[in-house]
MDAnalysis code that builds the backbone (N, CA, C; Angstrom):
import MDAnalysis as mda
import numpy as np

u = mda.Universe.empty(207, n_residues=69, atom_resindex=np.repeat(np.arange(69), 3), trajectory=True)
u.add_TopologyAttr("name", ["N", "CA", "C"] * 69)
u.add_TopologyAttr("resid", np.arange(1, 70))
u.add_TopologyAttr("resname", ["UNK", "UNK", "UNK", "UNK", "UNK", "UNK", "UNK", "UNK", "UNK", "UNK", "UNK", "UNK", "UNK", "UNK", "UNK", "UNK", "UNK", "UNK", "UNK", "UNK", "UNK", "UNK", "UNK", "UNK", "UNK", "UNK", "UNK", "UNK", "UNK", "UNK", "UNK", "UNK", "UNK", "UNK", "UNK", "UNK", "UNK", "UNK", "UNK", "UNK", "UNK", "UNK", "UNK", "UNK", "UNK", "UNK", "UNK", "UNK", "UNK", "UNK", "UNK", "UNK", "UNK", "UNK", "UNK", "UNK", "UNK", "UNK", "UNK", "UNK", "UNK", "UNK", "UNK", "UNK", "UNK", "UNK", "UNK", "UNK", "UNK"])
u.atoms.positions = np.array([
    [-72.579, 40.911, -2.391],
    [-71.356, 41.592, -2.743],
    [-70.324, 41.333, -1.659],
    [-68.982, 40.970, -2.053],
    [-67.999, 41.117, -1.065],
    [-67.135, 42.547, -1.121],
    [-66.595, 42.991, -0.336],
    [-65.564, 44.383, -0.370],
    [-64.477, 43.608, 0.269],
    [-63.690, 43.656, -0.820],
    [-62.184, 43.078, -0.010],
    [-61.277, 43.820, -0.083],
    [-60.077, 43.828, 0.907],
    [-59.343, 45.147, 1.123],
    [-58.302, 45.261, 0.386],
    [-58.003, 44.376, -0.546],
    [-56.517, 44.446, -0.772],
    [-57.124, 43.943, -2.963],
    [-56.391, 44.234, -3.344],
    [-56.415, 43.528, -4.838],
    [-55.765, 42.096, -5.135],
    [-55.163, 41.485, -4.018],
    [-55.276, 39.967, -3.616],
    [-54.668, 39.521, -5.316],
    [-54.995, 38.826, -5.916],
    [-54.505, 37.893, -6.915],
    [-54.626, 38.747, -7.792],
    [-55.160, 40.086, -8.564],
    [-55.953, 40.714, -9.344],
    [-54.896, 40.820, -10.172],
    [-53.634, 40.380, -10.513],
    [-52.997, 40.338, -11.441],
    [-53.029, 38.778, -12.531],
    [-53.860, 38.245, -12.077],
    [-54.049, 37.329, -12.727],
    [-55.301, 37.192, -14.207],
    [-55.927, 38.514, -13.458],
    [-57.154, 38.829, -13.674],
    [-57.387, 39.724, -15.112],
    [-57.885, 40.276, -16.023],
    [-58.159, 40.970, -17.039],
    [-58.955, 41.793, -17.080],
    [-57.862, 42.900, -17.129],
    [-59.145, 44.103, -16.455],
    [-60.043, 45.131, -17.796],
    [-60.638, 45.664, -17.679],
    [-61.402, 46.507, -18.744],
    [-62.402, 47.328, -18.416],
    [-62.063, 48.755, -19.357],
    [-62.774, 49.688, -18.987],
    [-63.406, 50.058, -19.957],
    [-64.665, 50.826, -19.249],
    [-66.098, 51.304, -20.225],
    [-65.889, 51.651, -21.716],
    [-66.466, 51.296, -22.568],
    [-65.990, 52.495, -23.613],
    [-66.385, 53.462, -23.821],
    [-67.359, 53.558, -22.203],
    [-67.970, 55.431, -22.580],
    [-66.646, 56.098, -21.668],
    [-65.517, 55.222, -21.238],
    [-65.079, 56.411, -20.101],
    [-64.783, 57.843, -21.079],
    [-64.119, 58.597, -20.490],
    [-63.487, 59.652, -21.237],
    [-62.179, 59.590, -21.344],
    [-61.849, 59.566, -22.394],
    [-59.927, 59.378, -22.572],
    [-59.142, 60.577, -22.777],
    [-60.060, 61.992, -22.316],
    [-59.297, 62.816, -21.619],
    [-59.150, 63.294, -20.319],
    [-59.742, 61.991, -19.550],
    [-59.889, 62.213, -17.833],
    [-59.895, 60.723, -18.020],
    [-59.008, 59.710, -18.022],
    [-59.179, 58.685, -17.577],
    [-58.875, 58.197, -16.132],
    [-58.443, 59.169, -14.838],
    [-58.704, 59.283, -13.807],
    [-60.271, 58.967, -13.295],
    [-61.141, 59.079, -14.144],
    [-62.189, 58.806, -13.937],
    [-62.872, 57.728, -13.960],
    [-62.758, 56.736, -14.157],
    [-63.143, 55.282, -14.161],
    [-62.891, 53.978, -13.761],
    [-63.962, 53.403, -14.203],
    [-63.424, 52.037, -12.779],
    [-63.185, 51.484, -14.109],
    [-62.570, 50.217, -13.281],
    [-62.336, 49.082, -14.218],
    [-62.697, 47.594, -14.079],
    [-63.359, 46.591, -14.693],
    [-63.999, 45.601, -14.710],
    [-63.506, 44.712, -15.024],
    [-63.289, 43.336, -13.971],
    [-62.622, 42.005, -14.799],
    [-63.328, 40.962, -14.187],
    [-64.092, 39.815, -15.302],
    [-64.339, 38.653, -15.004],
    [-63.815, 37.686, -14.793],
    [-64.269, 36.671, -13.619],
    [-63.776, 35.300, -13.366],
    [-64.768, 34.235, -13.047],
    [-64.868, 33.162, -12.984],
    [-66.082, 32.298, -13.289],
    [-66.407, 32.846, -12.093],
    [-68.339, 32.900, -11.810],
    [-68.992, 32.823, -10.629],
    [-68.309, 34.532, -10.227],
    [-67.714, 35.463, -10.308],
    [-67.459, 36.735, -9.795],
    [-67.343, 37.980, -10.719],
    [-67.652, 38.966, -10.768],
    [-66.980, 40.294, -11.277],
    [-66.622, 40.924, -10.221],
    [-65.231, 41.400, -11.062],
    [-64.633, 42.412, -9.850],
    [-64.578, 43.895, -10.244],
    [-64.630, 45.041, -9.226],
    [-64.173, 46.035, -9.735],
    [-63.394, 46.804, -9.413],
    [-62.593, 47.907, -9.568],
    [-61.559, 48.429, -8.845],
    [-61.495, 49.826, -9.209],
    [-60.823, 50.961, -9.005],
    [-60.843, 52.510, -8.945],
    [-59.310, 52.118, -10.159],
    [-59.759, 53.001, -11.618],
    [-58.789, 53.032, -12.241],
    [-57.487, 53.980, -11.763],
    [-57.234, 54.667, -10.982],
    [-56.453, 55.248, -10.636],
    [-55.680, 54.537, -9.061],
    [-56.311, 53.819, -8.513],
    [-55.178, 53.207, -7.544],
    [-55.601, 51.657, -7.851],
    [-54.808, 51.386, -8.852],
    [-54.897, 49.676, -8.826],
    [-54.631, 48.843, -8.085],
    [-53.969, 49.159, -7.204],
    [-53.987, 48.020, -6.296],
    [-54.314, 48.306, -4.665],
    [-55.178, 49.295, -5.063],
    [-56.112, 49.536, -3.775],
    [-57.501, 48.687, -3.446],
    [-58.142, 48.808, -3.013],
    [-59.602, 47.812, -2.625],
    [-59.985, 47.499, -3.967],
    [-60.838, 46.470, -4.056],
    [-61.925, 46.549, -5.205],
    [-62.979, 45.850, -4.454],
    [-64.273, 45.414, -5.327],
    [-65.621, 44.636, -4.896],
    [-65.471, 43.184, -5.581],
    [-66.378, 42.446, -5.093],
    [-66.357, 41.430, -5.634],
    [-67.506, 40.996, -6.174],
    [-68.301, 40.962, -6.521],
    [-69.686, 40.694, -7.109],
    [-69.939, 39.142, -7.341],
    [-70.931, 38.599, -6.437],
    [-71.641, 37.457, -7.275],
    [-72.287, 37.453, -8.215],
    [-72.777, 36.233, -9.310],
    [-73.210, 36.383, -10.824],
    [-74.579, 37.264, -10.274],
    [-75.174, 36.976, -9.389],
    [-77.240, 37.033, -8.891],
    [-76.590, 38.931, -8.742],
    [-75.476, 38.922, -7.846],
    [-75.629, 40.469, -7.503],
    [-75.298, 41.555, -8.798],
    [-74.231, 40.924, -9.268],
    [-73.915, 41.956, -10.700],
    [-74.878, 42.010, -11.161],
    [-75.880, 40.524, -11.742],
    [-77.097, 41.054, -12.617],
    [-78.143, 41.530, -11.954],
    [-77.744, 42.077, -11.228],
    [-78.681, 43.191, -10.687],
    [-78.591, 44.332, -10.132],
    [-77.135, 44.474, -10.030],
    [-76.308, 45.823, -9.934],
    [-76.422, 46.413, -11.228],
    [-76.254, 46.290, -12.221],
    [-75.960, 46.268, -13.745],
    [-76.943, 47.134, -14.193],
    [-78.037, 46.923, -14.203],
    [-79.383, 47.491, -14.593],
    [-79.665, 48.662, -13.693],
    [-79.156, 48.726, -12.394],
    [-78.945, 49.509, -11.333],
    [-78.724, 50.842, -11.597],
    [-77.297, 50.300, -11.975],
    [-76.101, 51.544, -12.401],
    [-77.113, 52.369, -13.556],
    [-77.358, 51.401, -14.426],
    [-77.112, 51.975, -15.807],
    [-78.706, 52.917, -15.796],
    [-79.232, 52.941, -14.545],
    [-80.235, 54.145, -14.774],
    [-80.157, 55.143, -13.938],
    [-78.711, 55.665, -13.317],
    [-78.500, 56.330, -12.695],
    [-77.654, 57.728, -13.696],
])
């Protein structure tokens, strides 16, 4: 995983969120955008604050992570 400090190019990028978030607190969710070889993620409420950077090996294995928490 990388943590980079800034949202850097992330307007280039296509972002998307869960469809479990809740869309009467959408303060609550991150948001997800692919690019070859990376996923990124970021805090839906300050977009252009930090996000992560994920390699393909680390997402697919973050992924399965999350989703039994």
């Amino acid at each position: 995983m990388i943590s980079e400090t800034s949202a850097g190019d992330a307007s280039r990028l296509e972002w998307r969120k869960s469809s479990y978030s809740d869309s009467s607190n959408s303060n609550e969710c991150v948001e997800v955008a692919t690019a070859p070889g990376a996923t990124h993620v970021r805090d839906s409420k300050n977009l252009r604050g930090p996000q992560l950077t994920f390699g393909e090996d680390a997402w697919a294995g973050f992924v399965p992570y999350a989703g039994g928490r």
